[in-house]
Structure formats: structure tokens, C-alpha cells
C-alpha positions as CSV (number, residue, x, y, z in Angstrom):
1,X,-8.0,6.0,18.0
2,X,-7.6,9.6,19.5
3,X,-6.3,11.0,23.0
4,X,-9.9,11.0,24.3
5,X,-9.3,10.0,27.8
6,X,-11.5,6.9,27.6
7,X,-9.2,5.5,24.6
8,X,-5.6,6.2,27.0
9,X,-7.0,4.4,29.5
10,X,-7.4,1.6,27.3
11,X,-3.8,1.6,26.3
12,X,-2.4,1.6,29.5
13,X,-4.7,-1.3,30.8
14,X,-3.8,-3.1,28.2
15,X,0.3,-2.4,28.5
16,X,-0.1,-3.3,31.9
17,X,-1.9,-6.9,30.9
18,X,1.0,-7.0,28.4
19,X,4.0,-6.6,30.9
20,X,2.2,-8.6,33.6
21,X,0.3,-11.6,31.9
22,X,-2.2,-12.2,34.2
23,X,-5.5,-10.9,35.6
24,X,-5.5,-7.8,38.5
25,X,-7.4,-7.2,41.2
26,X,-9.5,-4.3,41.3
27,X,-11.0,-1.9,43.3
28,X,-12.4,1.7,42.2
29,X,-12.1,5.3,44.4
30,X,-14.2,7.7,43.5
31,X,-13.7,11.5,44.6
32,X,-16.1,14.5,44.4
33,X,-16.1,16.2,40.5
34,X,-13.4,13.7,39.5
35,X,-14.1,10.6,37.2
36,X,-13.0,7.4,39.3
37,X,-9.4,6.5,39.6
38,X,-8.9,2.5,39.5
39,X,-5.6,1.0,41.7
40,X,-5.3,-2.8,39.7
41,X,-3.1,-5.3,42.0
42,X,-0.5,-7.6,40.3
43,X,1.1,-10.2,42.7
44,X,5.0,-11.0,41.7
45,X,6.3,-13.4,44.4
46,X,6.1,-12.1,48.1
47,X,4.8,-8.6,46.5
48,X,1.8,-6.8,44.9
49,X,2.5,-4.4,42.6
50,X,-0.4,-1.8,42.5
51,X,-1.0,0.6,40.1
52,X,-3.3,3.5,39.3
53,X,-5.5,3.9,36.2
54,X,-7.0,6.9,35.6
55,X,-4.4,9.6,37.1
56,X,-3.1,9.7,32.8
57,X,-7.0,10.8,31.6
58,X,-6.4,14.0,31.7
59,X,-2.4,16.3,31.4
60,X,-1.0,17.4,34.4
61,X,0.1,21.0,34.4
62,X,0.4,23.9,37.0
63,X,-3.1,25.4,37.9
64,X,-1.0,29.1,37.1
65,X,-0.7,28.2,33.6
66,X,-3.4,29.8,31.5
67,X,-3.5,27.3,28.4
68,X,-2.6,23.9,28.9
69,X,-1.4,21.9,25.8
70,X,-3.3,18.9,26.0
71,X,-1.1,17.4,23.3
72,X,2.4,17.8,24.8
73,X,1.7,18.3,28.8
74,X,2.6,15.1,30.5
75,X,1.1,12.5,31.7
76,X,1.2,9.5,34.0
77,X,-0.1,6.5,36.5
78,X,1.6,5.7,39.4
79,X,3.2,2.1,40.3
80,X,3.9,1.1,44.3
81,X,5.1,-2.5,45.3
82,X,4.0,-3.8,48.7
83,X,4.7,-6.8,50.6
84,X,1.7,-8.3,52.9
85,X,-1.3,-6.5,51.4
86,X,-1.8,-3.7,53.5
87,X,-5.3,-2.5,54.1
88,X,-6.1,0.7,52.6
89,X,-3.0,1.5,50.3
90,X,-5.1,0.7,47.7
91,X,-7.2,4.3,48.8
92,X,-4.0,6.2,49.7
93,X,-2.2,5.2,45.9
94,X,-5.6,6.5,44.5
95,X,-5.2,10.0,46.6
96,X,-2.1,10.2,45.2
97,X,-3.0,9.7,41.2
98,X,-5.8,12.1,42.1
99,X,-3.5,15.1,43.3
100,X,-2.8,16.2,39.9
101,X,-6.3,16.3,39.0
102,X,-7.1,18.4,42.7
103,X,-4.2,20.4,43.4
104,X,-2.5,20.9,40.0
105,X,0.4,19.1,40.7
106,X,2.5,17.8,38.0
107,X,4.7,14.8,39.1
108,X,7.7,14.2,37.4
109,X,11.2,11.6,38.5
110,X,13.0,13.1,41.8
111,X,9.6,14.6,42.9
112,X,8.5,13.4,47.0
113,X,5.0,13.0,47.5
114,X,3.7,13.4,51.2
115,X,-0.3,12.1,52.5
116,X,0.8,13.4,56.0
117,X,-1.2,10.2,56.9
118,X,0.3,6.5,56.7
119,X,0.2,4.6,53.8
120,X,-1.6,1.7,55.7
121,X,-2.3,1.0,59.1
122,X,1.1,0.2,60.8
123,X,3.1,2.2,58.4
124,X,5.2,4.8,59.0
125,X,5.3,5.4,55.3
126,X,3.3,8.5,54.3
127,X,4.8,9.5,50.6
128,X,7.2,8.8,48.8
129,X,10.0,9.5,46.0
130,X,9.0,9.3,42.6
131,X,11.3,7.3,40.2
132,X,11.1,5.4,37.1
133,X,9.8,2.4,36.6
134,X,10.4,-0.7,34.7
135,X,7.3,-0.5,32.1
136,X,7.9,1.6,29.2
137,X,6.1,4.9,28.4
138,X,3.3,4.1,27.1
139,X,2.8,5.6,22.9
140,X,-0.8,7.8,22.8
141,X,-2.4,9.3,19.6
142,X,-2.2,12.9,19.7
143,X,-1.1,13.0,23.8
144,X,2.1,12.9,25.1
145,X,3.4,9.1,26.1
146,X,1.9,8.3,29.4
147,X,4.9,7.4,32.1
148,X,4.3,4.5,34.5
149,X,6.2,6.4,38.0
150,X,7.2,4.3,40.6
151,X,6.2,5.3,44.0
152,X,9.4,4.4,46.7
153,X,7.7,4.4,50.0
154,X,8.9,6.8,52.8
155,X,8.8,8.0,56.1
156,X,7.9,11.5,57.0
157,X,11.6,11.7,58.8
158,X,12.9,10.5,55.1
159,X,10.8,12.5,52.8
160,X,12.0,15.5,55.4
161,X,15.7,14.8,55.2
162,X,15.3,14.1,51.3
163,X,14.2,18.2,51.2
164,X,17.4,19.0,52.3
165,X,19.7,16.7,50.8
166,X,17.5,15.5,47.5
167,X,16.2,12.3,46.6
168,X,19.0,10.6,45.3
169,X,20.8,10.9,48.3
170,X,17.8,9.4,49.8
171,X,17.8,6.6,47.7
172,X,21.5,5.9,47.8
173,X,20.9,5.4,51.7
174,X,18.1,2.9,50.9
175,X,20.9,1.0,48.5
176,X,23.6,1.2,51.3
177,X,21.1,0.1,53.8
178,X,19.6,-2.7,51.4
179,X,16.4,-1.0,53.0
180,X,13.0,-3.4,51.9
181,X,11.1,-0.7,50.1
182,X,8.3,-3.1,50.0
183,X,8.1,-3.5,53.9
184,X,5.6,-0.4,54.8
185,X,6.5,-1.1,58.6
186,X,10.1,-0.6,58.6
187,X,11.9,2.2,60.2
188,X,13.4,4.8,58.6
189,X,16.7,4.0,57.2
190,X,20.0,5.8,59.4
191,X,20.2,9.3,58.6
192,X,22.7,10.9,60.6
């Protein structure tokens, strides 16, 4: 098997099928002179976790860089856990694994990712931090492992305040607060 993007998409279904032992849901995005970018739904308890396939097909790297080393430059999918099964997140997660693809950015752990649009209806959620995740990079023939990042929902007032002070000190606010990440209709966690 080779790191055509067809054949890593295959290993990272099947890793997910591995770590979550049952059947997703699916649903498909598709966005102009991009191939489409799957979001598969998991339920776990009270929560879905969602994740992207498609966002690893191809390496991220800045749009400055003249050569891009397909064999080393990273790659990923993205993983967000929601309770209630919010309309639409399923379209924003996909906008999100598609930015690398669009605008050339290259997501990475500590990184905040802003929509400037809600997450779902009723959200005030409109990015979020990136972190790791539990699922283990995933091994690829001649490609760089593909990283599984986990998506912590947040407000624009947190992703703001996270600029200034970094996302770990967003997150241990979250912690102290024993904020519900997976609630997208909570308010922002006390900043001041």
C-alpha cells in the first residue's frame, strides 16, 4: 500500500472502526475543486464524537512554501464531541477539515480555529482550541503519521482572550470551571 490519498483514507476509517467498535453515521460535504470531506458520528454515552475523513488526503503546509514534502509535511482529521446532536455541526466540522485544503493552513496542538459563525444553531461556540486526542497517530506508507486533533469548542469571547493569554491558559479555566465542553450552548467560562 502507498500514501495515495485514497489508501490513507482507508487507514484512518479503519483505526477509527478499531478504537470505536461500532458503525458511524455518515454524512458527506462537498466544496468547489476539493474532493468531499466525510464527518462519521460515533455515539459514547450522552455524546457523539464526530470526526472528519478526508482533511489527511492531502499534507498541510503554508501556501508560501514553494515545494511541499509530501512525505514528511503533516497531516490530520479532526475529532469534536457534542452532546444533543446539534444540527449542522456536522457542515461546520467539515469547513474546518477543509481549511487546510483552501487557505493553506496547517493545524497543529495549541492552534484556535475561528468559523466567525456558530457551530450549531444556539451555540455560541464558533472555533475552537486544538488539542490532542485520545486515538493514536495513525502509521502511513511513505506519508507522515496522520494525527487525530481534538477540536475543544469555544466562544468567540474565549478564542479572543486565548490570543492574549494562550490556550493553555484557556483550557486550565475550562478545568477550574469543570466547564461541559460538549454543551455548545454554554456560556463562556469566567474570564476576568
Amino acid at each position: 500500500m502507498t500514501g495515495a490519498p485514497s489508501d490513507i483514507l482507508h487507514l484512518v476509517e479503519a483505526a477509527y472502526r478499531q478504537h470505536f467498535e461500532t458503525v458511524p453515521a455518515r454524512a458527506s460535504v462537498s466544496f468547489l475543486g476539493l474532493d468531499p470531506i466525510e464527518i462519521l458520528r460515533y455515539p459514547d454515552g450522552h455524546q457523539d464524537h464526530y470526526l472528519s475523513l478526508g482533511m489527511s488526503r492531502y499534507p498541510m503546509a503554508d501556501p508560501g512554501e514553494i515545494v511541499i514534502a509530501a512525505h514528511s509535511a503533516p497531516r490530520a482529521e479532526l475529532l469534536l464531541s457534542a452532546a444533543g446532536r446539534p444540527d449542522l455541526l456536522w457542515r461546520r466540522l467539515a469547513v474546518l477539515a477543509a481549511a487546510p485544503a483552501v487557505e493553506g493552513a496547517v493545524y497543529q496542538v495549541g492552534n484556535r480555529i475561528d468559523l466567525g459563525e456558530p457551530l450549531c444553531p444556539g451555540s455560541r461556540c464558533t472555533g475552537g482550541v486544538l488539542t490532542t486526542s485520545g486515538l493514536q497517530p495513525i502509521t502511513v506508507p511513505d506519508a507522515a503519521a496522520v494525527q487525530i486533533l481534538r477540536v475543544l469548542p469555544a466562544t468567540q469571547t474565549e478564542l479572543a482572550w486565548a490570543r492574549v493569554h494562550g490556550s493553555e491558559q484557556l483550557q486550565q479555566r475550562w478545568l477550574a470551571a469543570g466547564t461541559d465542553l460538549a454543551d455548545l450552548t454554554r456560556d463562556p467560562v469566567q474570564l476576568s
